[in-house]
PDB file of N, CA, C, O and CB in Angstrom:
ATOM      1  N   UNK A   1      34.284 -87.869 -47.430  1.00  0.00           N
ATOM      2  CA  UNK A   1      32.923 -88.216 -47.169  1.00  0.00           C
ATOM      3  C   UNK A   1      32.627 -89.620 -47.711  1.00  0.00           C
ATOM      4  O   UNK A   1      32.209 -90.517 -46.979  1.00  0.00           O
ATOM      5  CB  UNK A   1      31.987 -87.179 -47.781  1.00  0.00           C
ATOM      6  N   UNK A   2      32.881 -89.789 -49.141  1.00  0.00           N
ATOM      7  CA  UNK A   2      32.585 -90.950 -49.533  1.00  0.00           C
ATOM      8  C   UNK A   2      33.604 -92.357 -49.064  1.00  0.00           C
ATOM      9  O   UNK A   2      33.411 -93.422 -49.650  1.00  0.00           O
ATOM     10  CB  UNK A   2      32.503 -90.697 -50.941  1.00  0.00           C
ATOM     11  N   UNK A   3      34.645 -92.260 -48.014  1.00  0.00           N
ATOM     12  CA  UNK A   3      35.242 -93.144 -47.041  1.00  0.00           C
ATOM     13  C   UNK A   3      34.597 -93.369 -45.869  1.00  0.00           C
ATOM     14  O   UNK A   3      34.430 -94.467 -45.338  1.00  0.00           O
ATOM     15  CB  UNK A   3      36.405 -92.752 -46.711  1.00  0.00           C
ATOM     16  N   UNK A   4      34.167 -92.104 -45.399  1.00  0.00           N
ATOM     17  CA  UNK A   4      33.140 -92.267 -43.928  1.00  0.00           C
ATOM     18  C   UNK A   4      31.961 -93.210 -44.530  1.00  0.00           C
ATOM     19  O   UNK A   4      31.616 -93.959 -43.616  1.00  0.00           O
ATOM     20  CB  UNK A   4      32.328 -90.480 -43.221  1.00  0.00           C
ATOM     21  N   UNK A   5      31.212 -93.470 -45.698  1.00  0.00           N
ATOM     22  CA  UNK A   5      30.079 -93.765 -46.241  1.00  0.00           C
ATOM     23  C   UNK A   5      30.657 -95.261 -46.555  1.00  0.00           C
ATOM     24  O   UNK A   5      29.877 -96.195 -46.374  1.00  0.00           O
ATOM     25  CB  UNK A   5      29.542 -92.734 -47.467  1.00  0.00           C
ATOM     26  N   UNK A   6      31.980 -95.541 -47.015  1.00  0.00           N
ATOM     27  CA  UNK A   6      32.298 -96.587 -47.091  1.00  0.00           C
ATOM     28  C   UNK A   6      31.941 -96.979 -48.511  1.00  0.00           C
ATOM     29  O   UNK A   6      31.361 -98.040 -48.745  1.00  0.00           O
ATOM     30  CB  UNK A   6      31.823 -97.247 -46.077  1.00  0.00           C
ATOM     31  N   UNK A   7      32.345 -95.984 -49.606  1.00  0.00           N
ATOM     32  CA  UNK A   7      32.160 -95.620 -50.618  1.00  0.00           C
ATOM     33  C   UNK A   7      33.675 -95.253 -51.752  1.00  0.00           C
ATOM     34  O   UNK A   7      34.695 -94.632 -51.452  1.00  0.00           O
ATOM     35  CB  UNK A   7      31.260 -94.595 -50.219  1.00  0.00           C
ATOM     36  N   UNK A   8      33.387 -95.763 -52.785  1.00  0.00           N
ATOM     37  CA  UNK A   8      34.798 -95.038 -53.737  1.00  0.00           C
ATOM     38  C   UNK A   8      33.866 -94.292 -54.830  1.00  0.00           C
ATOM     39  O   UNK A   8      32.638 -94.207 -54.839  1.00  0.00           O
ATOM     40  CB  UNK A   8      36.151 -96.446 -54.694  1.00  0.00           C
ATOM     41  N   UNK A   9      34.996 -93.676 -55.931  1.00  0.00           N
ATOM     42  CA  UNK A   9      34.394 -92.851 -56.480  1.00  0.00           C
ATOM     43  C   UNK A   9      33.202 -93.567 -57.713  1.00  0.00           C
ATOM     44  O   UNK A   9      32.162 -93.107 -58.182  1.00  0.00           O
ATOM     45  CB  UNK A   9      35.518 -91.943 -56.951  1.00  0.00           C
ATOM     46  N   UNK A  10      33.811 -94.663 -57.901  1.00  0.00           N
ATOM     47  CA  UNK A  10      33.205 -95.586 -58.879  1.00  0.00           C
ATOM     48  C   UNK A  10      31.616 -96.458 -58.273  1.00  0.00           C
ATOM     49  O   UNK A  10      30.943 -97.415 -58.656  1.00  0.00           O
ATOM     50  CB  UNK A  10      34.543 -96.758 -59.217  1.00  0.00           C
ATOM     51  N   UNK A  11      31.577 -95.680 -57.385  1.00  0.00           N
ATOM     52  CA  UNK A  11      30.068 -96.521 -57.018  1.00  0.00           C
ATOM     53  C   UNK A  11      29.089 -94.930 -56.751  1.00  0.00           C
ATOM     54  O   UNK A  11      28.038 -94.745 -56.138  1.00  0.00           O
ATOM     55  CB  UNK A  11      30.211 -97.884 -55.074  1.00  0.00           C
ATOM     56  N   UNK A  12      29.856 -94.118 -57.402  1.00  0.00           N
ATOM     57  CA  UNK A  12      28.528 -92.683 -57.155  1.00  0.00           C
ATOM     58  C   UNK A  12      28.784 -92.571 -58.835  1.00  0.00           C
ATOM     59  O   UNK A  12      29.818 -92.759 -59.475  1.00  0.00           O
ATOM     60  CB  UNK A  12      29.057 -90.665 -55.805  1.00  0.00           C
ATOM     61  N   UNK A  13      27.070 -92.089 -59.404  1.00  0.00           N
ATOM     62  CA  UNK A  13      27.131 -92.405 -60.846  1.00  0.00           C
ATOM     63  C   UNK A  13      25.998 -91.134 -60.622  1.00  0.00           C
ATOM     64  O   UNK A  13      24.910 -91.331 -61.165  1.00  0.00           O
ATOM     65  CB  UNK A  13      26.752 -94.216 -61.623  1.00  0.00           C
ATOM     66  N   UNK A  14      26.150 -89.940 -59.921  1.00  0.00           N
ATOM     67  CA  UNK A  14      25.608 -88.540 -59.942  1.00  0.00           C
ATOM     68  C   UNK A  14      26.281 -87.889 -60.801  1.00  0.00           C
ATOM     69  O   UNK A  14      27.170 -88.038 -61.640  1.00  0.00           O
ATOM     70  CB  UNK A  14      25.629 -87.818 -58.736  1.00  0.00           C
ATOM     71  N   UNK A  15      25.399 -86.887 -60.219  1.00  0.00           N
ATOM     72  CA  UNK A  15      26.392 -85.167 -61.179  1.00  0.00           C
ATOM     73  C   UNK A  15      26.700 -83.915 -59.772  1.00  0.00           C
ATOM     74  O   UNK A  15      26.180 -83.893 -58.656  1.00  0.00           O
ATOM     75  CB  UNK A  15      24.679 -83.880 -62.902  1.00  0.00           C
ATOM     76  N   UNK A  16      27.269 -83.397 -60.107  1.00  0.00           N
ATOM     77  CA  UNK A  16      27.320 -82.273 -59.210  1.00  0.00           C
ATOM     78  C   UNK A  16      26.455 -81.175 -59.873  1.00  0.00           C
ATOM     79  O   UNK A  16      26.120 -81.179 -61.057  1.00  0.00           O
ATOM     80  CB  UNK A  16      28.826 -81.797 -58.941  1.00  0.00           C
ATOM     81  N   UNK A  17      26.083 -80.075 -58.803  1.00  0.00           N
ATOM     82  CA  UNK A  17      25.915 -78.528 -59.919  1.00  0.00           C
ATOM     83  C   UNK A  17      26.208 -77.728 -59.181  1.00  0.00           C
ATOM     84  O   UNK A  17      26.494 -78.171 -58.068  1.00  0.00           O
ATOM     85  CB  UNK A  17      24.474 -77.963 -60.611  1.00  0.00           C
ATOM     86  N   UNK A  18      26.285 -76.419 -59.332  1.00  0.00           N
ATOM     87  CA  UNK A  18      26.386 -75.280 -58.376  1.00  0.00           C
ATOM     88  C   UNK A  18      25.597 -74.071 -58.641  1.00  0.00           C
ATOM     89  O   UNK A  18      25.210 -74.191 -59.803  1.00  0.00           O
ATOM     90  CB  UNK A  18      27.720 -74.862 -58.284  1.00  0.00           C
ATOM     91  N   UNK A  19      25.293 -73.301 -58.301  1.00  0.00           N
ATOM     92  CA  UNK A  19      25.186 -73.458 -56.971  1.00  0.00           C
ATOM     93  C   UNK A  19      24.151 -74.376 -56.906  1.00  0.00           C
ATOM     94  O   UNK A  19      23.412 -74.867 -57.759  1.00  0.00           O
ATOM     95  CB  UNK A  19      24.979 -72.252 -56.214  1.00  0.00           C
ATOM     96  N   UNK A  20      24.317 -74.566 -55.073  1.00  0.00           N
ATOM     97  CA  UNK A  20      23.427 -75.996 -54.667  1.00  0.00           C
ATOM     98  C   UNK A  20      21.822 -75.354 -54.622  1.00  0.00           C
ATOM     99  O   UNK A  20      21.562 -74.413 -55.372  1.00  0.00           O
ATOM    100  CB  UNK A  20      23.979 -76.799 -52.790  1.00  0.00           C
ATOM    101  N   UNK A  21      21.122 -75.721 -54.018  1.00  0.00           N
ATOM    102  CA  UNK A  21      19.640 -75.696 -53.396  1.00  0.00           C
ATOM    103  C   UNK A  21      19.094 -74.599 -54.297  1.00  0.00           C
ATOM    104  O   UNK A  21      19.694 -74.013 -55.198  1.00  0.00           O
ATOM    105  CB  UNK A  21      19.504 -75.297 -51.615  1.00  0.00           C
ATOM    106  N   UNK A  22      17.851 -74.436 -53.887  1.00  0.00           N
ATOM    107  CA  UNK A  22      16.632 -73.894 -54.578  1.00  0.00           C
ATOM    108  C   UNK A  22      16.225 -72.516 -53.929  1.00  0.00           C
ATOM    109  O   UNK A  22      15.905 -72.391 -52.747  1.00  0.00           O
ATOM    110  CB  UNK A  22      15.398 -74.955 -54.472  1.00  0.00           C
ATOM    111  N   UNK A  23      16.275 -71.613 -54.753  1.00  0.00           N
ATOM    112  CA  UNK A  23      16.295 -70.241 -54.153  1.00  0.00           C
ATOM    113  C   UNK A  23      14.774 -69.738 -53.701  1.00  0.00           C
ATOM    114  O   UNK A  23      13.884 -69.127 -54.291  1.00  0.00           O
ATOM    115  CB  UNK A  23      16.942 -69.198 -55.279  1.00  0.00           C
ATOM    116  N   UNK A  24      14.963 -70.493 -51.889  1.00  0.00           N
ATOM    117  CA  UNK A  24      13.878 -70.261 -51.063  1.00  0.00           C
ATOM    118  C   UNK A  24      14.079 -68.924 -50.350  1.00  0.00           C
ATOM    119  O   UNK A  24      13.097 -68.719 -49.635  1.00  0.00           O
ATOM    120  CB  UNK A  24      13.700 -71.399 -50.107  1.00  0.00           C
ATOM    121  N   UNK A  25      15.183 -67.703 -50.250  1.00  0.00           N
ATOM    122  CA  UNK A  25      15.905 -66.905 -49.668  1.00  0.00           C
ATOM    123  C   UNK A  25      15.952 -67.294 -48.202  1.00  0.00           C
ATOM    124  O   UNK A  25      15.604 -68.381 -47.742  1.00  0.00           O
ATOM    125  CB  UNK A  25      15.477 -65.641 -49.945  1.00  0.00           C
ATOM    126  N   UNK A  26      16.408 -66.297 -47.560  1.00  0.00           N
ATOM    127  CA  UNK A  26      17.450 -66.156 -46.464  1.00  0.00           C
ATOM    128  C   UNK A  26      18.522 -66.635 -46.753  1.00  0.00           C
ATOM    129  O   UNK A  26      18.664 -67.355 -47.741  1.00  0.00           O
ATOM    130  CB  UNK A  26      17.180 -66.677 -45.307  1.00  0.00           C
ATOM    131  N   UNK A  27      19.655 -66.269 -45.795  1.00  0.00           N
ATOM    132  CA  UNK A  27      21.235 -66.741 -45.639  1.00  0.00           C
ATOM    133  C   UNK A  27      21.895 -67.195 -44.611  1.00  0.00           C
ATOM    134  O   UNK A  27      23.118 -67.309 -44.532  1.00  0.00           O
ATOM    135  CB  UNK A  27      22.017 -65.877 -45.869  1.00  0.00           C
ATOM    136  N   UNK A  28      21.090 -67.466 -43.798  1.00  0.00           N
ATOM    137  CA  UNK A  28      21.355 -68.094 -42.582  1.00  0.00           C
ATOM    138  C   UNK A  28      21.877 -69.303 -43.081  1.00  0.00           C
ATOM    139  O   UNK A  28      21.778 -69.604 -44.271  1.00  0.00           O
ATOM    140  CB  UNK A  28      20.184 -68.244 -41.626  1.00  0.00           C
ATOM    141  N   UNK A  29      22.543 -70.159 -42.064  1.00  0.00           N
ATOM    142  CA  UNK A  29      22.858 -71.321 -42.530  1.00  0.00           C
ATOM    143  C   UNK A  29      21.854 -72.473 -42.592  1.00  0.00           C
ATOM    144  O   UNK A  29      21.941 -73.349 -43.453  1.00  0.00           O
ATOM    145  CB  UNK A  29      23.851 -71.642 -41.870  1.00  0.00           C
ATOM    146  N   UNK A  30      20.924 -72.452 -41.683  1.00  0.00           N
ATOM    147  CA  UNK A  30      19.484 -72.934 -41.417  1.00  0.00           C
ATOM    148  C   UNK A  30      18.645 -72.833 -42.593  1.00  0.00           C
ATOM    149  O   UNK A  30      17.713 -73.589 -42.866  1.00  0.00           O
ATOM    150  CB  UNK A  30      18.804 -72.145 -40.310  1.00  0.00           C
ATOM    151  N   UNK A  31      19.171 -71.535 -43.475  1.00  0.00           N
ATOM    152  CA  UNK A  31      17.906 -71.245 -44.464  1.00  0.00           C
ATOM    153  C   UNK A  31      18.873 -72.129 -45.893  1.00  0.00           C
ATOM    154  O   UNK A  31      18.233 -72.766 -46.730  1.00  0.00           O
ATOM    155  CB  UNK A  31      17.416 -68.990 -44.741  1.00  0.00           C
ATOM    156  N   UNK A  32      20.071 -72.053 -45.955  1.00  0.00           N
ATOM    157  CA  UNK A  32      20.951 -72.729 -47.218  1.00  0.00           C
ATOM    158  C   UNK A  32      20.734 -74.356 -46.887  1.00  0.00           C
ATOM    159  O   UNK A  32      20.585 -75.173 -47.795  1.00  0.00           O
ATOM    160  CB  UNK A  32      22.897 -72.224 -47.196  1.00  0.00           C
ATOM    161  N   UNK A  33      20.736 -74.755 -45.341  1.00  0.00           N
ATOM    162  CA  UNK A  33      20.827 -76.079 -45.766  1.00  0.00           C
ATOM    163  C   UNK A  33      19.260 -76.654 -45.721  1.00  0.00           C
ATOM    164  O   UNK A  33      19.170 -77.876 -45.602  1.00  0.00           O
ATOM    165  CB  UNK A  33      21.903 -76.906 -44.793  1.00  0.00           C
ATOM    166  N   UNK A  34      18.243 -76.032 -45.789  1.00  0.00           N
ATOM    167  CA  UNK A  34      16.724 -76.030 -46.007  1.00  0.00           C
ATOM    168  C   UNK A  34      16.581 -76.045 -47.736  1.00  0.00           C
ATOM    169  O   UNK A  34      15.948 -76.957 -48.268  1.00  0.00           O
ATOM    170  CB  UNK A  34      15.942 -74.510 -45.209  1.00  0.00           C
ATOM    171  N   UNK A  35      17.207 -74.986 -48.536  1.00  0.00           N
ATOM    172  CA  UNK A  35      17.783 -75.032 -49.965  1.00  0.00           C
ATOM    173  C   UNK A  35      18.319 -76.113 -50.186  1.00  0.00           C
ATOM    174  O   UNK A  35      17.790 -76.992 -50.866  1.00  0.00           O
ATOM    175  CB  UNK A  35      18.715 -74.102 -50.308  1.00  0.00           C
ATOM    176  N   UNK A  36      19.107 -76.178 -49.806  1.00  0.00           N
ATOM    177  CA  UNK A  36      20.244 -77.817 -50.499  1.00  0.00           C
ATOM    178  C   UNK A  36      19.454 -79.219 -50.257  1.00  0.00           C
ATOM    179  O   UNK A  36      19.559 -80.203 -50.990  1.00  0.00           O
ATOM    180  CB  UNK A  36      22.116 -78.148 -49.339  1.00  0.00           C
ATOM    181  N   UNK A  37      18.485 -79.112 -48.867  1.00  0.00           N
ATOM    182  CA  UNK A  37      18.168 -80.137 -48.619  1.00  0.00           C
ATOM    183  C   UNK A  37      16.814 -80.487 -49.441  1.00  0.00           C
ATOM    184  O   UNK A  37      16.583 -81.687 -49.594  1.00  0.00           O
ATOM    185  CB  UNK A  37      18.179 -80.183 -47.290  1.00  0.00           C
ATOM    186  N   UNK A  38      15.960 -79.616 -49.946  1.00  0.00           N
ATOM    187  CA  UNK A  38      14.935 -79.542 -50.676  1.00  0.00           C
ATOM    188  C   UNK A  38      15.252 -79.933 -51.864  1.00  0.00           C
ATOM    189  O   UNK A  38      14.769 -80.994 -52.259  1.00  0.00           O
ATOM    190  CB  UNK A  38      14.399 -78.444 -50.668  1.00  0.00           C
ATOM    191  N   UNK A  39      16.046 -79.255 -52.635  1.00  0.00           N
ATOM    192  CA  UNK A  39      16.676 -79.594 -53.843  1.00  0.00           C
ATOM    193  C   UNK A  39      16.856 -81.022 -53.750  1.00  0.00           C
ATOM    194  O   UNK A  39      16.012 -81.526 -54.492  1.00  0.00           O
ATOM    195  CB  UNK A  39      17.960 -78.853 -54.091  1.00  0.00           C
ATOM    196  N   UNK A  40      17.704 -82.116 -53.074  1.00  0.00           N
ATOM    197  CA  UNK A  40      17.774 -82.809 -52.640  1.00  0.00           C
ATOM    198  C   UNK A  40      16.162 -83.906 -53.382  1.00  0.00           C
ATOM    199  O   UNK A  40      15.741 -84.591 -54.315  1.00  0.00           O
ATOM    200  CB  UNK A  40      18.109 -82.233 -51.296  1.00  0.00           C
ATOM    201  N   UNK A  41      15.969 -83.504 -52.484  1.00  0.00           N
ATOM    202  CA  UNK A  41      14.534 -83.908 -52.219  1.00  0.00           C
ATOM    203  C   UNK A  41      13.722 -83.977 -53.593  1.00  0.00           C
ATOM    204  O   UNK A  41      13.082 -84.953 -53.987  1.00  0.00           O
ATOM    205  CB  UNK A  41      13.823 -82.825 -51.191  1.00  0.00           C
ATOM    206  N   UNK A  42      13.889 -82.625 -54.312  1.00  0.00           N
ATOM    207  CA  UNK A  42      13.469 -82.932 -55.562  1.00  0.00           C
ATOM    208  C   UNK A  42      14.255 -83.609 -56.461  1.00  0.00           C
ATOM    209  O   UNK A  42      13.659 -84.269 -57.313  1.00  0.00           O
ATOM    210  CB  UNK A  42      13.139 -81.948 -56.092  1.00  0.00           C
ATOM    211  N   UNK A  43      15.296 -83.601 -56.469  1.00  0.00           N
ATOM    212  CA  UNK A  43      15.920 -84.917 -57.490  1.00  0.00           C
ATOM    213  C   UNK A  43      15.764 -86.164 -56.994  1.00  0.00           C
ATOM    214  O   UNK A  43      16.116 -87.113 -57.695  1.00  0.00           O
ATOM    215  CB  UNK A  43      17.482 -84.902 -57.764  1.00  0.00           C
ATOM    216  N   UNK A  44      15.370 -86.322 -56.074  1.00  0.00           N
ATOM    217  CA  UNK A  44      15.209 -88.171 -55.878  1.00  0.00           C
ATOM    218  C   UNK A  44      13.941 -88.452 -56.270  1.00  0.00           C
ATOM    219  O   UNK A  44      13.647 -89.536 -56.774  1.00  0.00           O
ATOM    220  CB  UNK A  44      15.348 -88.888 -54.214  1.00  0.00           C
ATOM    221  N   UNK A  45      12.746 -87.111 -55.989  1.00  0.00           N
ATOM    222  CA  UNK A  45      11.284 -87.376 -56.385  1.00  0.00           C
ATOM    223  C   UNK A  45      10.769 -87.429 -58.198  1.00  0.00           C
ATOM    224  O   UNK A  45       9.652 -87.686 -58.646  1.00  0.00           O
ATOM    225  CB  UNK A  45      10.463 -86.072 -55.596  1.00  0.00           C
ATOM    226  N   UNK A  46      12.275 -87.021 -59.089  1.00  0.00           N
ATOM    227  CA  UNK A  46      12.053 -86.220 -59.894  1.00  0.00           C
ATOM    228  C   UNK A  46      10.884 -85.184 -60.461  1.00  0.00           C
ATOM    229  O   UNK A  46      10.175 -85.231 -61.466  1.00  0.00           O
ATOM    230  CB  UNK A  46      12.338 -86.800 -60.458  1.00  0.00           C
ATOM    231  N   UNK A  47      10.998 -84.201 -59.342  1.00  0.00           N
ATOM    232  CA  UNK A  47      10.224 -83.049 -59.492  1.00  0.00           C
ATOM    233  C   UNK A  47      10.412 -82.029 -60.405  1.00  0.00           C
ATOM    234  O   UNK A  47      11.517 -82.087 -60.943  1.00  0.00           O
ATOM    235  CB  UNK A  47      10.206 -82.518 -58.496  1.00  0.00           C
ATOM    236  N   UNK A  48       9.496 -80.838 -60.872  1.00  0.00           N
ATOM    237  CA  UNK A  48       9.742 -79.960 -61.090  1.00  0.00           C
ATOM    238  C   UNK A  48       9.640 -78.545 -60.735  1.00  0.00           C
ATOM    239  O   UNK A  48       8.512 -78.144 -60.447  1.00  0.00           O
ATOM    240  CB  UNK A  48       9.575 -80.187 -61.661  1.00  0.00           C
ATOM    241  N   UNK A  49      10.482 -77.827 -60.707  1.00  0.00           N
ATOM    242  CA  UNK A  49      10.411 -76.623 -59.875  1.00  0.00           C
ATOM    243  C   UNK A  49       8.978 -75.855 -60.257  1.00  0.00           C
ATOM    244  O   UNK A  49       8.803 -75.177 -61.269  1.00  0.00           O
ATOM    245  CB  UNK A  49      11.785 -75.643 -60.170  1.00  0.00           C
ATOM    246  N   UNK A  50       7.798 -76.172 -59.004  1.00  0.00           N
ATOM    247  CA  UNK A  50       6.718 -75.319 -59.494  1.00  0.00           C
ATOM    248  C   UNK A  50       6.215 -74.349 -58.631  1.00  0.00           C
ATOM    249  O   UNK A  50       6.023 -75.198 -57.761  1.00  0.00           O
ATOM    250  CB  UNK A  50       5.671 -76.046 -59.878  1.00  0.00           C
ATOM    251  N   UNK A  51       5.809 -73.265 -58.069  1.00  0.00           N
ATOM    252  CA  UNK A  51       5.347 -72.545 -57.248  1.00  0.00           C
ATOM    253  C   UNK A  51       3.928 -73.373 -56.618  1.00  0.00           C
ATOM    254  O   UNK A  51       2.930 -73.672 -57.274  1.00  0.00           O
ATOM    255  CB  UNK A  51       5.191 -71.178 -57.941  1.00  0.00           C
ATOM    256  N   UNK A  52       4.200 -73.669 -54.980  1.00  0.00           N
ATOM    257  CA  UNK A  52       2.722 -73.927 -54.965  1.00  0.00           C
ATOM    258  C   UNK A  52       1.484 -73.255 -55.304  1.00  0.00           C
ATOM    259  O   UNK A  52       0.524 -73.805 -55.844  1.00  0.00           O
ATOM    260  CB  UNK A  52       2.505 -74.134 -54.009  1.00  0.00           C
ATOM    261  N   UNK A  53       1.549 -72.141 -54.990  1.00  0.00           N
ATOM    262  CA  UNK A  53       0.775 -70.899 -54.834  1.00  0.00           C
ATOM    263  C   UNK A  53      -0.094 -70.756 -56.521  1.00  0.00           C
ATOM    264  O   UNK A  53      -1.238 -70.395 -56.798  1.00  0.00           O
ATOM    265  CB  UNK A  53       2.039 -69.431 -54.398  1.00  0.00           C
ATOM    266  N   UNK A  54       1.140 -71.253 -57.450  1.00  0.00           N
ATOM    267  CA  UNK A  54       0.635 -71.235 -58.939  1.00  0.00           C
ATOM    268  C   UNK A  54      -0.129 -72.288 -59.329  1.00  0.00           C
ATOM    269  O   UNK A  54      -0.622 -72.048 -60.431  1.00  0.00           O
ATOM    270  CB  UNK A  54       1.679 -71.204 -59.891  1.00  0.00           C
ATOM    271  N   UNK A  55      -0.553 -73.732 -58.749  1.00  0.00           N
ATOM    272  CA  UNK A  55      -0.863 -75.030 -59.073  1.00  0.00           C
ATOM    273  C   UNK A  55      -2.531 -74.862 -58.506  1.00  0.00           C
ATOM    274  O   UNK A  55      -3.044 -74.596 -57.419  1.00  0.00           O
ATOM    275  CB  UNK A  55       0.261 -76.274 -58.271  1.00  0.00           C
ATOM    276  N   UNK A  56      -3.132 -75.237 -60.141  1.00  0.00           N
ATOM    277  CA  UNK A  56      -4.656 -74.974 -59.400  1.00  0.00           C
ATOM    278  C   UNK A  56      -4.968 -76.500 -58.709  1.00  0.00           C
ATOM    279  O   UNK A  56      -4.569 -77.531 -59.251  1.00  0.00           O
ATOM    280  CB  UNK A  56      -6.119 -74.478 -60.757  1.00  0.00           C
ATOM    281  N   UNK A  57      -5.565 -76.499 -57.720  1.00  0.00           N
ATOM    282  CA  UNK A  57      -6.028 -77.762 -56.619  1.00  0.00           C
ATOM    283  C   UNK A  57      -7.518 -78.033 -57.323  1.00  0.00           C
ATOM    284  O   UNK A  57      -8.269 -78.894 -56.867  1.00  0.00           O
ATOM    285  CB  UNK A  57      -6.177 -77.186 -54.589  1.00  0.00           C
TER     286      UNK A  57
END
């Protein structure tokens, strides 16, 4: 991946974790890469995992 990107290992300065994404359920593959991709999403925003439903407006 990081050759298709045109990338070596010394220019990614991440972490890995596992498991990936944020436990939205289902198991479809549609519903894991909706998980991974959210997660995603919150580490670039640096978010924190909050329930909307719990956040008074």
């Amino acid at each position: 991946m990081l050759e298709l990107a045109q990338l070596s290992v010394d220019d990614f300065n991440g972490y890995f974790s596992a498991p990936a994404g944020l436990a939205l359920g289902g198991e479809l593959p549609g519903s894991v890469a909706l998980s991974m991709l959210s997660q995603c999403h919150g580490v670039l925003y640096h978010s924190k995992l909050t329930s909307l439903d719990s956040v008074m407006l």
